[in-house]
PLY file of the C-alpha trace (Angstrom):
ply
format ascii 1.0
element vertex 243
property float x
property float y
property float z
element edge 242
property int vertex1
property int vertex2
end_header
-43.14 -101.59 20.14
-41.56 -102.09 23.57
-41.99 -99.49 26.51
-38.22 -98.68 26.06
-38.46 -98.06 22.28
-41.52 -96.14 22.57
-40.18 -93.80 25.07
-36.75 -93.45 23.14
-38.79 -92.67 20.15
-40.86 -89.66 21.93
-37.68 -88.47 23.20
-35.83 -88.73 20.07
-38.88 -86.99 18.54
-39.22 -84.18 20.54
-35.36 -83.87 20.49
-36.03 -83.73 16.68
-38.64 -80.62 16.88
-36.42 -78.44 19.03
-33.68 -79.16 17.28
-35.86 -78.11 14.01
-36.92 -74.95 15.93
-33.78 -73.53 16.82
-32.13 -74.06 12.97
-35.39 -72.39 12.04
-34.81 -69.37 14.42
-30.91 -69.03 13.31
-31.89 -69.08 9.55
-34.46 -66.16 10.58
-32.04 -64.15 12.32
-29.48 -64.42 9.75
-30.46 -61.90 7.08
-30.64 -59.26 9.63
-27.36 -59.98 11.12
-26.24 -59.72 7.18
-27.46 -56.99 6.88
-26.19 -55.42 10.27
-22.61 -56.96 9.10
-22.86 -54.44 6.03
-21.90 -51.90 8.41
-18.41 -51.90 10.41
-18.43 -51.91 14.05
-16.43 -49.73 15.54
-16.10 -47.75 18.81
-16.31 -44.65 16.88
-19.57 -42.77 16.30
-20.30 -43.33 12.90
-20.52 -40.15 10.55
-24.79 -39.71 10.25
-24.79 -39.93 14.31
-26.08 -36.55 14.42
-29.66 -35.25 16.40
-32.01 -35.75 13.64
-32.75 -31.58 14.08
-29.18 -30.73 12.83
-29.99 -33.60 9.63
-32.69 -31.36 8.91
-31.63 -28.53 8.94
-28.47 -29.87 7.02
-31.60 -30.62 4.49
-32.66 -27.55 3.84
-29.62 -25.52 3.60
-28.58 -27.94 0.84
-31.92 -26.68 -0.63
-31.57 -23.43 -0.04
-28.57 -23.37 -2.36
-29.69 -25.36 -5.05
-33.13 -23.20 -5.27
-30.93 -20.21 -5.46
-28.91 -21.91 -7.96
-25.64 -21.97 -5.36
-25.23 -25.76 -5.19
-21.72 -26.93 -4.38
-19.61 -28.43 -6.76
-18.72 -31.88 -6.34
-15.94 -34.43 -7.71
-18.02 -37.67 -6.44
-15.09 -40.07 -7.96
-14.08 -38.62 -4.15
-15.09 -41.44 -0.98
-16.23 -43.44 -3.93
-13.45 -46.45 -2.25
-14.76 -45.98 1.11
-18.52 -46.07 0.62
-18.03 -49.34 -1.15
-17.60 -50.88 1.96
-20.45 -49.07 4.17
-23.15 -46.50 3.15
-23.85 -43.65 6.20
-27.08 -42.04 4.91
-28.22 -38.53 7.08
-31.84 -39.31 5.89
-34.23 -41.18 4.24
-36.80 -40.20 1.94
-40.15 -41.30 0.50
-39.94 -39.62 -2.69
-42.44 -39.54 -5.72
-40.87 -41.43 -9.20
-41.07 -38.09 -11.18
-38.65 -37.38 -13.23
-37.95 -34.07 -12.23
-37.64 -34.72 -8.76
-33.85 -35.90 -7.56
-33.85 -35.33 -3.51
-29.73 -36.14 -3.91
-30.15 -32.99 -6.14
-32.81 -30.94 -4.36
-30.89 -31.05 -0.83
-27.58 -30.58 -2.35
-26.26 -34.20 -1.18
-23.71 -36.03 -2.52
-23.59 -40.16 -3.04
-24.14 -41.96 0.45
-25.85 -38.61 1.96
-29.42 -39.48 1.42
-31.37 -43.08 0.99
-34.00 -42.75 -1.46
-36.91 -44.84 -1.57
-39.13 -43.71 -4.61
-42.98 -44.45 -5.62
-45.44 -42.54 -7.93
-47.04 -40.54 -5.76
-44.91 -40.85 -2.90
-47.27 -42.53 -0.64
-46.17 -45.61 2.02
-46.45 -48.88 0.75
-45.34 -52.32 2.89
-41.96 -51.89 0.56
-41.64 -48.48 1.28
-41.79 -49.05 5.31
-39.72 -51.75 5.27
-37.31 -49.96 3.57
-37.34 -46.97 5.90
-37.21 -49.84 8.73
-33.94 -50.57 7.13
-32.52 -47.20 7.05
-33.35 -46.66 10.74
-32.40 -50.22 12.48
-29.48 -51.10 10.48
-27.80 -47.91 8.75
-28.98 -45.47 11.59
-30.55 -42.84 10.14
-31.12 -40.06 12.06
-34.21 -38.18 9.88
-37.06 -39.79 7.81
-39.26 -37.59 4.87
-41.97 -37.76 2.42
-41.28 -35.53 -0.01
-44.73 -34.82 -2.38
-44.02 -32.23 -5.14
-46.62 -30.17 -6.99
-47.95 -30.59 -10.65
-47.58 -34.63 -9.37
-49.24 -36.96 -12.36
-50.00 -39.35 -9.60
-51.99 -37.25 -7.29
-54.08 -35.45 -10.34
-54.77 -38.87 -11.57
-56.30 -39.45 -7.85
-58.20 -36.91 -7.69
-59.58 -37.47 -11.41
-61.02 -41.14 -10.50
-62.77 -39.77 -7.04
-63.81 -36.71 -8.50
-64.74 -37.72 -11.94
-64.87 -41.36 -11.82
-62.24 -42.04 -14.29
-61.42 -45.36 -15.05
-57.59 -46.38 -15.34
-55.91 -49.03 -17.71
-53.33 -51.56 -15.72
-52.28 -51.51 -12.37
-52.90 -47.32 -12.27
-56.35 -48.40 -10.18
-53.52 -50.51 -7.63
-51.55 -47.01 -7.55
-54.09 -44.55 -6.85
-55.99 -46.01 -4.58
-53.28 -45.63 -2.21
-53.86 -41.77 -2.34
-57.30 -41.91 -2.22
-58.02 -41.36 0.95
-55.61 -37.88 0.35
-57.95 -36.36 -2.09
-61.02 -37.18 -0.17
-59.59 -35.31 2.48
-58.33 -32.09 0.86
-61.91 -32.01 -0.90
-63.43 -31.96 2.22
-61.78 -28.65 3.14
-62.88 -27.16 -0.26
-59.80 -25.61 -1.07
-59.02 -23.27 -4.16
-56.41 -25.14 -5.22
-57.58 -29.13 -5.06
-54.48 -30.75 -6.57
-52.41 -28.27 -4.41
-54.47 -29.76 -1.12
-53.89 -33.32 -1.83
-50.92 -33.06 -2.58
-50.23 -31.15 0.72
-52.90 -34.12 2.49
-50.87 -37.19 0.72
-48.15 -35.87 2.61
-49.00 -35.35 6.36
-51.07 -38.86 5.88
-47.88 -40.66 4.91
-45.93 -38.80 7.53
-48.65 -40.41 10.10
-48.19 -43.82 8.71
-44.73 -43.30 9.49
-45.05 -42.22 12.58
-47.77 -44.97 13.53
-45.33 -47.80 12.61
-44.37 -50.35 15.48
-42.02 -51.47 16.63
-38.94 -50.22 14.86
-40.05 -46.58 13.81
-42.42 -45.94 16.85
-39.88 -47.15 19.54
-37.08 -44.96 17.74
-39.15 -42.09 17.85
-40.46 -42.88 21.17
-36.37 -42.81 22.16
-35.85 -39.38 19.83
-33.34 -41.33 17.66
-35.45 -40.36 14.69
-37.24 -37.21 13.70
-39.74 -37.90 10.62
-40.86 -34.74 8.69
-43.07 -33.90 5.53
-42.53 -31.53 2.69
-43.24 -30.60 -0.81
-40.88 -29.92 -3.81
-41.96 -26.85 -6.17
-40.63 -27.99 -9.47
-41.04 -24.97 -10.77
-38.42 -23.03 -8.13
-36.62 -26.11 -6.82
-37.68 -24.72 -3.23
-39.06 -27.51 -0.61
-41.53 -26.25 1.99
-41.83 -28.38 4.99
-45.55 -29.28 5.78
0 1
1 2
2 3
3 4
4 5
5 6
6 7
7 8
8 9
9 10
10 11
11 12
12 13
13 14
14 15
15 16
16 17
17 18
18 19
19 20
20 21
21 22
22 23
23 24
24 25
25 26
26 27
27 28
28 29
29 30
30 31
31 32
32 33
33 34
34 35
35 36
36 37
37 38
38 39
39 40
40 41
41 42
42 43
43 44
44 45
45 46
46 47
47 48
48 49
49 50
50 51
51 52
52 53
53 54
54 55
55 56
56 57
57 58
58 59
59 60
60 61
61 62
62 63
63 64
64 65
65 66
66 67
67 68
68 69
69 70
70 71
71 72
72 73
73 74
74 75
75 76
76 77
77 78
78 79
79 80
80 81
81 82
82 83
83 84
84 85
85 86
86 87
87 88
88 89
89 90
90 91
91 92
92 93
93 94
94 95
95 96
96 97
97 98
98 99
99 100
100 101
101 102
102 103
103 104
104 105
105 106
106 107
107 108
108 109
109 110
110 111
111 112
112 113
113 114
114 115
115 116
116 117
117 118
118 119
119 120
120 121
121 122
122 123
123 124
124 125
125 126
126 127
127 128
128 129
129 130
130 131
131 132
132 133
133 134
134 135
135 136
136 137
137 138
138 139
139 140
140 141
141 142
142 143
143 144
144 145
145 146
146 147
147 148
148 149
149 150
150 151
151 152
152 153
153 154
154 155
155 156
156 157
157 158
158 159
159 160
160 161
161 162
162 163
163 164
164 165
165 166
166 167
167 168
168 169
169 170
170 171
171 172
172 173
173 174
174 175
175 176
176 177
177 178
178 179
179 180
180 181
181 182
182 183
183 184
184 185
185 186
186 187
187 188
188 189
189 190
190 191
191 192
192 193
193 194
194 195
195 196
196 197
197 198
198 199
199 200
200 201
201 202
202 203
203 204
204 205
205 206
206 207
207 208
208 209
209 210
210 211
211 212
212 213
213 214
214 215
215 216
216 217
217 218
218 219
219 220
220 221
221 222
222 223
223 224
224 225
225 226
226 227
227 228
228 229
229 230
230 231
231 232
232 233
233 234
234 235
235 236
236 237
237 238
238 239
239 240
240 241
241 242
């Protein structure tokens, strides 16, 4: 090959990576801007732009009526148009998969109040985050939550293998080792109520892992965009007490 080809060649060639590297940079960029495109952009503050103290306490006034069995009534045919074309969650919330948990229900929020992002045993899996992720950088969610709940399958389970060394059919061994490190915990305190502990523990440990998540939830924190808070549901009374 001549001097002239060869150095046309290299220069073609490295044209050729660049040119690779930026299409692979626009194609990385462009399900975020999808997803930012989901909601309109407008000069007006949207309607969850509130301090994330006021979403909380909106929270647990909504609970305070449904617990004393005061819930508001809703028609929610009503916005049903409108949130078809954006979604303007107050919070988000780690919730556990039992059935007898519904945080829409609980709080006393209608469709579009509250994004829900539900495991067994409500613990923070890479899912989970990047869900939350979601609900902070993109629909601007003002308050974040685990909600645990007692009598939870998932956390008795738990503290069953640690405790008794009880060995699980499936993908249950997957599950509860994620709330492990809760019951081993709680035990070491050597409370009355062991379930009641770790299911108390699984809570503030998933709040942490929350909190301890970087960039996106850290620097919002950081910037007291975000608030991110812990409770438990008492299926028995329908009250939530914040941990």
């Amino acid at each position: 090959m001549c001097e002239h080809c060869e150095a046309s060649s290299t220069a073609l060639s490295r044209r050729s990576v660049m040119a690779g590297a930026a299409s692979l940079l626009a194609a990385s960029a462009l399900p975020l801007a999808r997803a930012r495109a989901e909601q309109p952009q407008t000069s007006t503050p949207p309607p969850n732009a509130v301090a994330p103290t006021e979403a909380l306490d909106r929270l647990m006034q909504g609970n305070a009526s449904y617990a004393a069995g005061e819930a508001e009534c809703k028609d929610y045919s009503v916005g049903r148009a409108e949130r078809a074309g954006a979604q303007y969650p107050i919070a988000a919330i780690l919730s556990c998969s039992d059935s007898r948990v519904v945080p829409e229900l609980a709080f006393d929020q209608g469709p579009g109040e509250i994004f829900v992002v539900r495991v067994a045993g409500n613990f923070v899996n890479l899912d989970g985050l990047a869900s939350m992720e979601y609900a902070v950088k993109i629909l601007g969610v003002p308050l974040l939550m685990v909600l645990g709940h007692t009598n939870c399958g998932a956390v008795d389970a738990a503290i069953k293998v640690v405790k008794d060394r009880t060995e699980l059919p499936g993908h249950l061994p997957d599950l509860v080792k994620s709330i492990e490190p809760a019951v081993i915990a709680a035990h070491g305190r050597h409370p009355s109520n062991l379930l009641a502990a770790t299911i108390e523990e699984n809570v503030r440990l998933n709040v942490k892992r929350l909190i301890d998540d970087t960039p996106i939830l850290a620097d919002a924190l950081a910037a007291k965009k975000i608030a991110i808070s812990g409770g438990v549901y008492d299926i028995a009374t329908g009250k939530v007490n914040l941990v």
